[in-house]
PyMOL Python script that loads the backbone (N, CA, C, O; Angstrom):
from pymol import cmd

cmd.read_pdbstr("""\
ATOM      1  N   UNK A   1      -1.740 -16.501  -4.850  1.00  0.00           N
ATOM      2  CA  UNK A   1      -1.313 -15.250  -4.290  1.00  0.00           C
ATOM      3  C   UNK A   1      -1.009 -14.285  -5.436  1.00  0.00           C
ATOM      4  O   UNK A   1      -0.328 -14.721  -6.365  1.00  0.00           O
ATOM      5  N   UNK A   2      -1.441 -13.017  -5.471  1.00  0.00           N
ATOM      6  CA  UNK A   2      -1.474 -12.237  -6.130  1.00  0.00           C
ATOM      7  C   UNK A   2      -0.017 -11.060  -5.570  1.00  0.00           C
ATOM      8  O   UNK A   2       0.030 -10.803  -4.367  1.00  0.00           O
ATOM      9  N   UNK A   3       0.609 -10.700  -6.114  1.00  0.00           N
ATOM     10  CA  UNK A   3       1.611  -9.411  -5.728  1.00  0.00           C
ATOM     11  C   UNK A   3       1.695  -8.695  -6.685  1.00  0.00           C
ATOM     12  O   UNK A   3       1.612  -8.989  -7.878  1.00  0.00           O
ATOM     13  N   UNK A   4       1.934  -7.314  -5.992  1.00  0.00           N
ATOM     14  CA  UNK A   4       2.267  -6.468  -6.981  1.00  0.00           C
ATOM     15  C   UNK A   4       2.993  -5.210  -6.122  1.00  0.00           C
ATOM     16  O   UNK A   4       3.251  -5.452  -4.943  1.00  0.00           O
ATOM     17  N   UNK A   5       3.416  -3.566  -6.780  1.00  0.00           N
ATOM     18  CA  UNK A   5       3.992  -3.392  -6.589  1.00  0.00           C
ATOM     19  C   UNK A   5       3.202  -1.786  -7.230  1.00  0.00           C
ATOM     20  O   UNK A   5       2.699  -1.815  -8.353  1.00  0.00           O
ATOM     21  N   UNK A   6       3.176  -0.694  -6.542  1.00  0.00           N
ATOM     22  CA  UNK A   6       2.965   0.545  -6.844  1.00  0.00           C
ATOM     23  C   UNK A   6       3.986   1.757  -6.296  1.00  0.00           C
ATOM     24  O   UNK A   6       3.860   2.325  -5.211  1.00  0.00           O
ATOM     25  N   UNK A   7       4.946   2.004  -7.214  1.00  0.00           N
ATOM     26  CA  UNK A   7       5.654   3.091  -7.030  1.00  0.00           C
ATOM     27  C   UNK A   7       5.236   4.083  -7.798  1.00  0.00           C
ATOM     28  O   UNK A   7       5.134   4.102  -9.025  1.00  0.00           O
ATOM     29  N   UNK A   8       5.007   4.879  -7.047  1.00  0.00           N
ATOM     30  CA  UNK A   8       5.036   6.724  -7.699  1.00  0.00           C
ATOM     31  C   UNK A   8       6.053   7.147  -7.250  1.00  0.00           C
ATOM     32  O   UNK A   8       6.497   6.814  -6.152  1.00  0.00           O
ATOM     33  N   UNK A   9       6.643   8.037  -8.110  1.00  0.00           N
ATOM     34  CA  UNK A   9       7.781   8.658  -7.543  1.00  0.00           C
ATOM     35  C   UNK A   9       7.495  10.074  -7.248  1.00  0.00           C
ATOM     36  O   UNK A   9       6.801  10.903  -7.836  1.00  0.00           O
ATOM     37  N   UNK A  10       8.192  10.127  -6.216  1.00  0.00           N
ATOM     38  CA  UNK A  10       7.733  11.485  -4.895  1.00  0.00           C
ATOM     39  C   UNK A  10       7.854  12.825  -6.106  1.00  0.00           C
ATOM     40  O   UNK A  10       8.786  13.066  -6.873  1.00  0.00           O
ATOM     41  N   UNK A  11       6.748  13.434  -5.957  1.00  0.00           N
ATOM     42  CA  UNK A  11       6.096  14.574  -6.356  1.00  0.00           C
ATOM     43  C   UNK A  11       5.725  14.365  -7.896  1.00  0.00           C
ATOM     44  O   UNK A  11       5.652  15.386  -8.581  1.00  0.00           O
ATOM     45  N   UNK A  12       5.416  12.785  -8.663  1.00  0.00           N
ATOM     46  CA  UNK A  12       5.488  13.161  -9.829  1.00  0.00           C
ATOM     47  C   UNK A  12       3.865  13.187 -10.287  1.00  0.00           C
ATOM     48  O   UNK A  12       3.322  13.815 -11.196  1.00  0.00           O
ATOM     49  N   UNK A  13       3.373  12.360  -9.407  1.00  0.00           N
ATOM     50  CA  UNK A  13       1.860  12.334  -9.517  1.00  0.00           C
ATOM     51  C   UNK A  13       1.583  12.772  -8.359  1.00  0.00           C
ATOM     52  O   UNK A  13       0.360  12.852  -8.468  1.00  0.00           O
ATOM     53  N   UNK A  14       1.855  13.171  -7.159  1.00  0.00           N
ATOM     54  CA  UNK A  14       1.374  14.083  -6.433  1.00  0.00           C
ATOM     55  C   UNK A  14      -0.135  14.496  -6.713  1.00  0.00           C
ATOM     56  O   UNK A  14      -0.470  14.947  -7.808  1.00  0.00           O
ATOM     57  N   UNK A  15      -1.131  14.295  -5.539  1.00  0.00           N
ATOM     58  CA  UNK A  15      -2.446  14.759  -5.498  1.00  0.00           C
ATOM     59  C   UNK A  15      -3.298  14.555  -6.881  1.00  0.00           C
ATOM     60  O   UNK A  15      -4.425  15.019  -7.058  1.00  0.00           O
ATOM     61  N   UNK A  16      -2.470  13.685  -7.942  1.00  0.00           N
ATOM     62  CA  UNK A  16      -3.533  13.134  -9.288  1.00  0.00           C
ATOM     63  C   UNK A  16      -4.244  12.761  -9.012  1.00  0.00           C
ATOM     64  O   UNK A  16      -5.278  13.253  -9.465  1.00  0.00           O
ATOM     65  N   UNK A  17      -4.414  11.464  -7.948  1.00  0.00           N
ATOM     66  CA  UNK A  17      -5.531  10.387  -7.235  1.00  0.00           C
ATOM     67  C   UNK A  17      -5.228   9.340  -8.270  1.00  0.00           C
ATOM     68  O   UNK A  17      -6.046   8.438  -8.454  1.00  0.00           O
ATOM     69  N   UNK A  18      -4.058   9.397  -8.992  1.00  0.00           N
ATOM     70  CA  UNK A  18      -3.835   7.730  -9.763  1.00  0.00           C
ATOM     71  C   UNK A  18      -3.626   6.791  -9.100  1.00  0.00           C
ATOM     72  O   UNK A  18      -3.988   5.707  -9.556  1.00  0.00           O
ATOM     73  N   UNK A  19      -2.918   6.839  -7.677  1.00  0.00           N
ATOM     74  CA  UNK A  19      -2.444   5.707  -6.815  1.00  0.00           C
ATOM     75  C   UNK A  19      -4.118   5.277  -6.586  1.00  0.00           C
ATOM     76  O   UNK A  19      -4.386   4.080  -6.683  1.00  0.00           O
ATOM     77  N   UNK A  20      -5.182   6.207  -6.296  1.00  0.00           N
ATOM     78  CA  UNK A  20      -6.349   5.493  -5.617  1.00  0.00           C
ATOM     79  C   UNK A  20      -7.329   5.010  -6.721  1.00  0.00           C
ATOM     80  O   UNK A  20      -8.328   4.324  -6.504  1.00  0.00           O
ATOM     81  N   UNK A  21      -6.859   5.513  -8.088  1.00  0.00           N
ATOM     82  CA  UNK A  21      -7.716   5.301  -9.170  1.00  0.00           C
ATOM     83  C   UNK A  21      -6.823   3.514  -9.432  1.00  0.00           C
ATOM     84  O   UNK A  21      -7.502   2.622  -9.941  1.00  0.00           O
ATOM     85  N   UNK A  22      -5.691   3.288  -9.124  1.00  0.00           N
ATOM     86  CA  UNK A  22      -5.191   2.266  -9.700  1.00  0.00           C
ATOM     87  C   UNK A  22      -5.419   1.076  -8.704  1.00  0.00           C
ATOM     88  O   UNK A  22      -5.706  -0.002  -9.225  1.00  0.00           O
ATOM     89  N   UNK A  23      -5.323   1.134  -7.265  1.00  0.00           N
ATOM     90  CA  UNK A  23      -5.892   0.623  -6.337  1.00  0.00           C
ATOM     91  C   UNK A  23      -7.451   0.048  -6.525  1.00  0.00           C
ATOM     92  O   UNK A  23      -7.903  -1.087  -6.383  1.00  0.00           O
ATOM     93  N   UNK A  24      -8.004   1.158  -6.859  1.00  0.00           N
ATOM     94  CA  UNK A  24      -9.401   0.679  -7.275  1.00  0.00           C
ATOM     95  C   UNK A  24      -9.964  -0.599  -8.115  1.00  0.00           C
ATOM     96  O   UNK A  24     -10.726  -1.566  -8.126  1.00  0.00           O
ATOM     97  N   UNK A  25      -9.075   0.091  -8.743  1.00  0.00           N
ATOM     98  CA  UNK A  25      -9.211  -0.965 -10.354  1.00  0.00           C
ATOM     99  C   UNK A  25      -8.420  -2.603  -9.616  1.00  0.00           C
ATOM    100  O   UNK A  25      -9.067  -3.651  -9.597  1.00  0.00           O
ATOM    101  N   UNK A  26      -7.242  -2.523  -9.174  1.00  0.00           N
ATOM    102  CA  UNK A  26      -6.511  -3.731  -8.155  1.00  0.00           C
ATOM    103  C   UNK A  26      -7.539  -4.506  -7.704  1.00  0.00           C
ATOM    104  O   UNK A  26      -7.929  -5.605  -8.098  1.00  0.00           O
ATOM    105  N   UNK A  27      -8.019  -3.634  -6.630  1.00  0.00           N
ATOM    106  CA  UNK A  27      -9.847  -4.432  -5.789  1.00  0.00           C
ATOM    107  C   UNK A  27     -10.362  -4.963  -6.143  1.00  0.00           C
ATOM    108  O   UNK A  27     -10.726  -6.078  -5.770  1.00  0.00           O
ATOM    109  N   UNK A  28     -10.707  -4.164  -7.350  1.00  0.00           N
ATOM    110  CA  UNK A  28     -12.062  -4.743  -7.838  1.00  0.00           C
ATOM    111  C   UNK A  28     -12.060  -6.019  -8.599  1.00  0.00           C
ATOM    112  O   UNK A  28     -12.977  -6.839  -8.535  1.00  0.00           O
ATOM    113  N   UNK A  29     -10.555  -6.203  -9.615  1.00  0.00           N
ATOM    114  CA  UNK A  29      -9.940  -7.129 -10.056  1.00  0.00           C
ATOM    115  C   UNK A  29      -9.820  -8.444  -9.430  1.00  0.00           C
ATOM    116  O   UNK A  29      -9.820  -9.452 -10.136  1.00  0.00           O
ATOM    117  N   UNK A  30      -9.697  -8.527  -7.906  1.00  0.00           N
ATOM    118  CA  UNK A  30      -9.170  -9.442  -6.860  1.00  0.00           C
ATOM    119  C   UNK A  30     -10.359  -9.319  -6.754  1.00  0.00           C
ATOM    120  O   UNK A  30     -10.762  -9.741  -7.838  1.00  0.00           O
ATOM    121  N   UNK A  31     -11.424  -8.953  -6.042  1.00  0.00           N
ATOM    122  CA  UNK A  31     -12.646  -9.366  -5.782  1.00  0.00           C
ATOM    123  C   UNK A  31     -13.454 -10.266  -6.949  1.00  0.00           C
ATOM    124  O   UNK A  31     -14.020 -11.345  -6.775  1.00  0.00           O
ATOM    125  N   UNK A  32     -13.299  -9.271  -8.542  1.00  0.00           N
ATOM    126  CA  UNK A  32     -14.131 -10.452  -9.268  1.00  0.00           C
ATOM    127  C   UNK A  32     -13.782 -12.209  -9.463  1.00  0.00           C
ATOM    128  O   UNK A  32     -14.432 -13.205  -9.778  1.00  0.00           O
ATOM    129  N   UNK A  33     -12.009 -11.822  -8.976  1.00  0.00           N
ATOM    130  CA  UNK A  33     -11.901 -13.423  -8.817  1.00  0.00           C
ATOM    131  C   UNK A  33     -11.849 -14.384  -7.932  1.00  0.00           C
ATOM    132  O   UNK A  33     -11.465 -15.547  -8.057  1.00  0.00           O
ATOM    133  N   UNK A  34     -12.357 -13.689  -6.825  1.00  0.00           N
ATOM    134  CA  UNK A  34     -12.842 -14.343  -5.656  1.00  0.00           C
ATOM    135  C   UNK A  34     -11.836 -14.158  -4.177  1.00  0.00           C
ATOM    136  O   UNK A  34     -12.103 -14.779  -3.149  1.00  0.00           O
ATOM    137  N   UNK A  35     -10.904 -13.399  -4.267  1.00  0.00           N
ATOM    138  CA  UNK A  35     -10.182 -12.822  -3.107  1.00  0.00           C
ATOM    139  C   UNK A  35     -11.309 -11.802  -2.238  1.00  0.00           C
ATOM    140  O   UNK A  35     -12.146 -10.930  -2.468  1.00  0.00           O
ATOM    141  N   UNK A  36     -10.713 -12.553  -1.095  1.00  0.00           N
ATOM    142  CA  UNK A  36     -11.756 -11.607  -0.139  1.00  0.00           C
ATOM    143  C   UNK A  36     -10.745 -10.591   0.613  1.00  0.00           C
ATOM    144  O   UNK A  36     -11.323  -9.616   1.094  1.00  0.00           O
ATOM    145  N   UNK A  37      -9.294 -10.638   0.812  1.00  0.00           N
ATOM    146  CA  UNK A  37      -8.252  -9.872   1.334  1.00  0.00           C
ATOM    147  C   UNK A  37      -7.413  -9.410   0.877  1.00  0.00           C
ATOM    148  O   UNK A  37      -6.771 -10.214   0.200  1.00  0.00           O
ATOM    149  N   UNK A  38      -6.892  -8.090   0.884  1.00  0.00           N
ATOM    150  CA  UNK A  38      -5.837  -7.797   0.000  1.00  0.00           C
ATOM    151  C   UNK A  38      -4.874  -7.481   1.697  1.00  0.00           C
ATOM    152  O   UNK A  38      -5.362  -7.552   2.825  1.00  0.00           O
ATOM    153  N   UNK A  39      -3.259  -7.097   1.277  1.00  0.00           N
ATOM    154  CA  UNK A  39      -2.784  -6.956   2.281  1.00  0.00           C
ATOM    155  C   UNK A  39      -1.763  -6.147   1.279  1.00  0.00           C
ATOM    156  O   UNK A  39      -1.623  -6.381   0.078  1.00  0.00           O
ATOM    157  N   UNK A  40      -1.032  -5.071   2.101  1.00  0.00           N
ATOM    158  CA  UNK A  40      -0.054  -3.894   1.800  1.00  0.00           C
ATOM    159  C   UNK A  40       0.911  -3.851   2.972  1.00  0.00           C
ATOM    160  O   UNK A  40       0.596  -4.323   4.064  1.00  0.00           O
ATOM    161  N   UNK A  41       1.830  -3.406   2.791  1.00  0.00           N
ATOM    162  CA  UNK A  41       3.373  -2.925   3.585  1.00  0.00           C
ATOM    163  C   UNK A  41       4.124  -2.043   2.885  1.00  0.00           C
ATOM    164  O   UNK A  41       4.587  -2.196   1.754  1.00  0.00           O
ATOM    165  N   UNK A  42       4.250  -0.867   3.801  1.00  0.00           N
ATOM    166  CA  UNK A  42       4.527   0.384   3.463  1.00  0.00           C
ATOM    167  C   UNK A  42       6.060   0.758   4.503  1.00  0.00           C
ATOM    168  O   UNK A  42       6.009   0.733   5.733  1.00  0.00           O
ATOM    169  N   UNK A  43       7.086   1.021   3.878  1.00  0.00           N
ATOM    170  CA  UNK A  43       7.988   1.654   4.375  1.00  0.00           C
ATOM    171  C   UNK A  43       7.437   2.956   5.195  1.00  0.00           C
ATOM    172  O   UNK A  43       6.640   3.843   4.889  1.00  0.00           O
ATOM    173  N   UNK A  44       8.362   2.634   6.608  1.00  0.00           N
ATOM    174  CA  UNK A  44       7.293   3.636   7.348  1.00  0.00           C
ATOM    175  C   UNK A  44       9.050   4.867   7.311  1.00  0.00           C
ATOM    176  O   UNK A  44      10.071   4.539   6.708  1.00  0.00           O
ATOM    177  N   UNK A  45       8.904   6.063   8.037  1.00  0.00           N
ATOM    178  CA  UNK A  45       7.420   6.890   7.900  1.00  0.00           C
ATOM    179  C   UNK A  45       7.262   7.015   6.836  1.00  0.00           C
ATOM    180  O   UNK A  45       8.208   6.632   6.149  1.00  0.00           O
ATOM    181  N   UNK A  46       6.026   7.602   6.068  1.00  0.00           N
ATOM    182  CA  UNK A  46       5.562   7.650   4.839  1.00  0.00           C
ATOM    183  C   UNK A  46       3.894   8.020   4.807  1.00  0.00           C
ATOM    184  O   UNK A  46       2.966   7.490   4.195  1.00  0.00           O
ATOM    185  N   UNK A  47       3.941   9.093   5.683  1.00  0.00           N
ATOM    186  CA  UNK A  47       2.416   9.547   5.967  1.00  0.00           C
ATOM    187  C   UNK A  47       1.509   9.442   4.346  1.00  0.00           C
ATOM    188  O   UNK A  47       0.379   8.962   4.249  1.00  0.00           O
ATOM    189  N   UNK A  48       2.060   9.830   3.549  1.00  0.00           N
ATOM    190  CA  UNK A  48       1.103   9.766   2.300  1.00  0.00           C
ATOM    191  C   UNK A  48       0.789   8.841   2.355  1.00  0.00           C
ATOM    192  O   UNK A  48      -0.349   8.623   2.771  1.00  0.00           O
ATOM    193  N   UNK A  49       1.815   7.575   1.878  1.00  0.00           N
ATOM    194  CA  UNK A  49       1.167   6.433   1.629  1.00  0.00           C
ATOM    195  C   UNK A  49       0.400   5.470   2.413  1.00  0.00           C
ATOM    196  O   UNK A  49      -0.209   4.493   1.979  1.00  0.00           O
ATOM    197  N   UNK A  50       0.502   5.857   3.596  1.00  0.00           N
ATOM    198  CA  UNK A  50      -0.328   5.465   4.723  1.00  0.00           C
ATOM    199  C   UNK A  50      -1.715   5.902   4.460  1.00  0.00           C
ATOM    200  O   UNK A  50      -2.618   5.079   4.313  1.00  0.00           O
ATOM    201  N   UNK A  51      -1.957   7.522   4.380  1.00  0.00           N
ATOM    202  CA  UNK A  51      -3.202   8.422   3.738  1.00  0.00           C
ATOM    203  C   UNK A  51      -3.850   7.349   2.379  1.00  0.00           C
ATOM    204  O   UNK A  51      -5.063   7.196   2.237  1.00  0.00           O
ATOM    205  N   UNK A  52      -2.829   6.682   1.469  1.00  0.00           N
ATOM    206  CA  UNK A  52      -3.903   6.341   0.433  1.00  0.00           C
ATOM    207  C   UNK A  52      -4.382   5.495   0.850  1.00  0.00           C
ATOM    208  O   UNK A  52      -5.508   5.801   1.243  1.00  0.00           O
ATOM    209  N   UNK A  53      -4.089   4.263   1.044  1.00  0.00           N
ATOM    210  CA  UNK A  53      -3.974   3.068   2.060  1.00  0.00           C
ATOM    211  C   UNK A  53      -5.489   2.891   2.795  1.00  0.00           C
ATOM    212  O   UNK A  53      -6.274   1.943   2.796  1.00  0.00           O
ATOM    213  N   UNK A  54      -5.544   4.147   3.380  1.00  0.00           N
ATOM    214  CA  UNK A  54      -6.545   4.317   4.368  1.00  0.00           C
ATOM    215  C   UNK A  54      -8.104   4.834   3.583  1.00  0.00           C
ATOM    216  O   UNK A  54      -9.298   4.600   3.768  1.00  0.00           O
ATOM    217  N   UNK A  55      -7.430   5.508   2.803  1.00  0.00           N
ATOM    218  CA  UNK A  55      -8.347   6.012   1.451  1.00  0.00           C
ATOM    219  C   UNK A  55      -9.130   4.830   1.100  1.00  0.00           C
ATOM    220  O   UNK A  55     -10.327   4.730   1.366  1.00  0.00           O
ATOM    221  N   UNK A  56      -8.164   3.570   0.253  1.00  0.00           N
ATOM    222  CA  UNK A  56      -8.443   2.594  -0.148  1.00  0.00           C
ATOM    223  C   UNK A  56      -9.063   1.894   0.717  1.00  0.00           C
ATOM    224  O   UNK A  56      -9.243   0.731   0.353  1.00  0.00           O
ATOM    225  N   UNK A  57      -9.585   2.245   2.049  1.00  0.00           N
ATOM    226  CA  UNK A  57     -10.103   0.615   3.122  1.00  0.00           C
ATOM    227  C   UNK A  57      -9.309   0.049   3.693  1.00  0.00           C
ATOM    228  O   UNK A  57      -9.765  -0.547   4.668  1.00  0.00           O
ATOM    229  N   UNK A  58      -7.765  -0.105   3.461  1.00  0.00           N
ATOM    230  CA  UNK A  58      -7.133  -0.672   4.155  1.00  0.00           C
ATOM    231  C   UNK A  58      -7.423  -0.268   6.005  1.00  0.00           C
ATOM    232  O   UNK A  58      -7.895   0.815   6.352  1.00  0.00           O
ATOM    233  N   UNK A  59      -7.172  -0.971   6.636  1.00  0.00           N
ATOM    234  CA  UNK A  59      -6.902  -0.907   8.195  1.00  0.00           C
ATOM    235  C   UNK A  59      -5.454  -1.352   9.194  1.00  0.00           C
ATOM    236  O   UNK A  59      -4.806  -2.394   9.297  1.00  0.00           O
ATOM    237  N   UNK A  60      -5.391  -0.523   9.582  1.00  0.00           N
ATOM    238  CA  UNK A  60      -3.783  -0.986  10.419  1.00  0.00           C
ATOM    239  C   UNK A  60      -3.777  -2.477  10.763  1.00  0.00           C
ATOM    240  O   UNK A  60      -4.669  -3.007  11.425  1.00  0.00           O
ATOM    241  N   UNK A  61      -2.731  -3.106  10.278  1.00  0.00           N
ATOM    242  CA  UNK A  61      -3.023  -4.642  11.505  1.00  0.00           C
ATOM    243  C   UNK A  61      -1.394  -4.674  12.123  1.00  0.00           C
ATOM    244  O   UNK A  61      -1.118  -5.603  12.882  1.00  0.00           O
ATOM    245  N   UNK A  62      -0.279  -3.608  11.778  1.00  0.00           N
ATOM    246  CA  UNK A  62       0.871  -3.899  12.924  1.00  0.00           C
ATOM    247  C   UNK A  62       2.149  -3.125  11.968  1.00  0.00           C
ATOM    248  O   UNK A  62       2.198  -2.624  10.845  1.00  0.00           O
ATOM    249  N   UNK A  63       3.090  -3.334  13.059  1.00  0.00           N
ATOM    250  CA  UNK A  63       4.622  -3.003  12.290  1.00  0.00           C
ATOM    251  C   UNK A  63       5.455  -3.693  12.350  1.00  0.00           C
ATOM    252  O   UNK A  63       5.532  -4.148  13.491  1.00  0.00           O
ATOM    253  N   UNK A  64       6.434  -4.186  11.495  1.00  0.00           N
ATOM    254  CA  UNK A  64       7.397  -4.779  11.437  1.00  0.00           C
ATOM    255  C   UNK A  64       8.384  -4.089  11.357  1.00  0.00           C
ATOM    256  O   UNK A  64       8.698  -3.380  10.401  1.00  0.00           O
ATOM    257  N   UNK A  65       9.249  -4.314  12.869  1.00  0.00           N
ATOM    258  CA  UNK A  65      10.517  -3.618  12.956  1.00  0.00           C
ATOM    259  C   UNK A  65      11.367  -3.546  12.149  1.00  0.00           C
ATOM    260  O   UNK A  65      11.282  -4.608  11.532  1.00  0.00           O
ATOM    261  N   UNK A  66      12.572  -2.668  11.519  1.00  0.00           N
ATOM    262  CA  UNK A  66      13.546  -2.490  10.758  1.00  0.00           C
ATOM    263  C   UNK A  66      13.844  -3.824   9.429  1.00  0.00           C
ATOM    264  O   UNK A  66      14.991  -4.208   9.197  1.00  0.00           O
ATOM    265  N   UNK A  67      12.630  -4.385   8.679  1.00  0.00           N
ATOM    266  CA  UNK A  67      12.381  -5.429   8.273  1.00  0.00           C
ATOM    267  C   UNK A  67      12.686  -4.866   6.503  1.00  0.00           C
ATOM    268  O   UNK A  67      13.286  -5.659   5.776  1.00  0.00           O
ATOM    269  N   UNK A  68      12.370  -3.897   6.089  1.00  0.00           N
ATOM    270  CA  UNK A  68      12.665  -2.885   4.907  1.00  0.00           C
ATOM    271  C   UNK A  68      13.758  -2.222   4.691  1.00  0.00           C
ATOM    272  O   UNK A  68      14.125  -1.203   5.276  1.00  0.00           O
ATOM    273  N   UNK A  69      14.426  -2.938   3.631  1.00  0.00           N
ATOM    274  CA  UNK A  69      15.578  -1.862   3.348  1.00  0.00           C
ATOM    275  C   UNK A  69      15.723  -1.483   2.509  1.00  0.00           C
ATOM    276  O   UNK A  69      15.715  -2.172   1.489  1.00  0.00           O
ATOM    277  N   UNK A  70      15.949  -0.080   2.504  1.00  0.00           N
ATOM    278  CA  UNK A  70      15.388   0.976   0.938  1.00  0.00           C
ATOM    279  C   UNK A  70      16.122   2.063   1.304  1.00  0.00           C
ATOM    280  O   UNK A  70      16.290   2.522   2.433  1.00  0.00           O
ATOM    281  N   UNK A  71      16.679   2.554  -0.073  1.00  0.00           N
ATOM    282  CA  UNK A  71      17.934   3.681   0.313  1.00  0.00           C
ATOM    283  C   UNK A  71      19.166   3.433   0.749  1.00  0.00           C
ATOM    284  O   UNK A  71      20.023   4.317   0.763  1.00  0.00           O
ATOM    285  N   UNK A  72      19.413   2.093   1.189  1.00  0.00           N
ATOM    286  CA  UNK A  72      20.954   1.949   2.041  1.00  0.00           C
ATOM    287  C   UNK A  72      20.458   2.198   3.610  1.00  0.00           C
ATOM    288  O   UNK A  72      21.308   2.642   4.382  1.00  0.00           O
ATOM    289  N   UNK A  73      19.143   1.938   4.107  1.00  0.00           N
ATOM    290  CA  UNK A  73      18.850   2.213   5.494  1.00  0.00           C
ATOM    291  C   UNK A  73      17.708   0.710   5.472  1.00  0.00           C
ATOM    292  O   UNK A  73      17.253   0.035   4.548  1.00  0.00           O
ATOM    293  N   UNK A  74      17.563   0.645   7.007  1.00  0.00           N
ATOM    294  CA  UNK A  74      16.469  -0.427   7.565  1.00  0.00           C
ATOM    295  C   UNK A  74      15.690   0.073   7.738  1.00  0.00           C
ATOM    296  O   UNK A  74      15.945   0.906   8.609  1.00  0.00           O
ATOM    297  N   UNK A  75      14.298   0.148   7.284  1.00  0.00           N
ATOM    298  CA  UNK A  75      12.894   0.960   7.881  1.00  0.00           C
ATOM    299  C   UNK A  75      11.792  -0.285   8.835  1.00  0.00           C
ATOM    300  O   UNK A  75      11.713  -1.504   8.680  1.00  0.00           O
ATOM    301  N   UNK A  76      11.253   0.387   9.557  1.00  0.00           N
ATOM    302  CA  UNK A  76      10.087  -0.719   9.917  1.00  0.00           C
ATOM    303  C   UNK A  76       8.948  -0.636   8.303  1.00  0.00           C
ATOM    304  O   UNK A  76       8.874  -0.192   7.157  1.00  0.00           O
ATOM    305  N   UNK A  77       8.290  -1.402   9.298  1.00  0.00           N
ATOM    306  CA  UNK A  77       6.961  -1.609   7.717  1.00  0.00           C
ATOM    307  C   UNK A  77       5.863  -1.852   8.172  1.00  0.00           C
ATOM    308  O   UNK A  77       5.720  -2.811   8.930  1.00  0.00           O
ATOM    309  N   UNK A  78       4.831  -1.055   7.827  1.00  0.00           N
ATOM    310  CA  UNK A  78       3.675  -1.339   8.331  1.00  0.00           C
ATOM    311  C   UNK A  78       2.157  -1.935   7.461  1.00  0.00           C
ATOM    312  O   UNK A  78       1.646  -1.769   6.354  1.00  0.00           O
ATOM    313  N   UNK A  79       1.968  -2.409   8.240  1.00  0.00           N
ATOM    314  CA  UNK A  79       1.562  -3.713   7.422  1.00  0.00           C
ATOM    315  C   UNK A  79      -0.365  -3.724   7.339  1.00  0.00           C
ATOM    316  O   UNK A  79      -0.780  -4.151   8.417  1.00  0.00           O
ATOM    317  N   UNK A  80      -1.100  -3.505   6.732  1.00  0.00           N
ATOM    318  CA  UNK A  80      -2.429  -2.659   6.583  1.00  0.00           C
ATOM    319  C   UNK A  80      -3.595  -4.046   6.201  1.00  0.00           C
ATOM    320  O   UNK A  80      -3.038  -5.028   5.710  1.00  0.00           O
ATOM    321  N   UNK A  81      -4.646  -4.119   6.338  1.00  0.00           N
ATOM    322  CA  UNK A  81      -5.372  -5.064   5.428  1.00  0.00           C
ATOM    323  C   UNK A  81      -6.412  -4.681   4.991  1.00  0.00           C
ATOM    324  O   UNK A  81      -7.012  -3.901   5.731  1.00  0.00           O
ATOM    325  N   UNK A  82      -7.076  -5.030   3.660  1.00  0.00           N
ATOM    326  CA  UNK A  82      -8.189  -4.724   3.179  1.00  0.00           C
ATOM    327  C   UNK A  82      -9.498  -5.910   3.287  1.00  0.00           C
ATOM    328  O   UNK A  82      -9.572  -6.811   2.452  1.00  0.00           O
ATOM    329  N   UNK A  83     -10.151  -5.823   4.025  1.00  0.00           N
ATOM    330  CA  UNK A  83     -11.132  -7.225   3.839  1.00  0.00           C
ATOM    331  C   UNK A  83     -12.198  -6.653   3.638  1.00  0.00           C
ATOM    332  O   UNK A  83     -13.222  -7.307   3.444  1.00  0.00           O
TER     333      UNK A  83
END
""", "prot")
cmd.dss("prot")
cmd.show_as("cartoon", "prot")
cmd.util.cbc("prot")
cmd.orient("prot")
């Protein structure tokens, strides 16, 4: 199992396309070594990061209720896959 972890912080790369340039490079990495699935969970709401997500191939597969806690609050999380 592979994990990792991509924070940008809100407005600092804004519209660069590094999140999808770094994603890319992620893929392609996991594919040359023989992963056929990647999987993501995103503190919801969070329309951007949903937008890259979707950018990247990912596809919705569900939400997990109040399962994220970030800030001192419970968020759901939604949970995306790349195959």
């Amino acid at each position: 199992m592979v994990g990792g972890y991509l924070g940008l912080r809100r407005g600092t790369l804004a519209g660069s396309r590094i999140g999808r340039a770094l994603y890319d490079e992620l893929l392609d990495g996991l594919a040359s070594q023989g992963y056929v699935n990647a999987f993501a969970g995103i503190a919801l709401p969070n329309e951007a990061r949903v937008a890259l997500h979707e950018l990247c191939g990912y596809e919705y597969a569900g939400v997990f209720p109040s399962v994220g806690f970030k800030f001192g609050a419970w968020h759901d999380v939604g949970g995306g896959i790349d195959d």
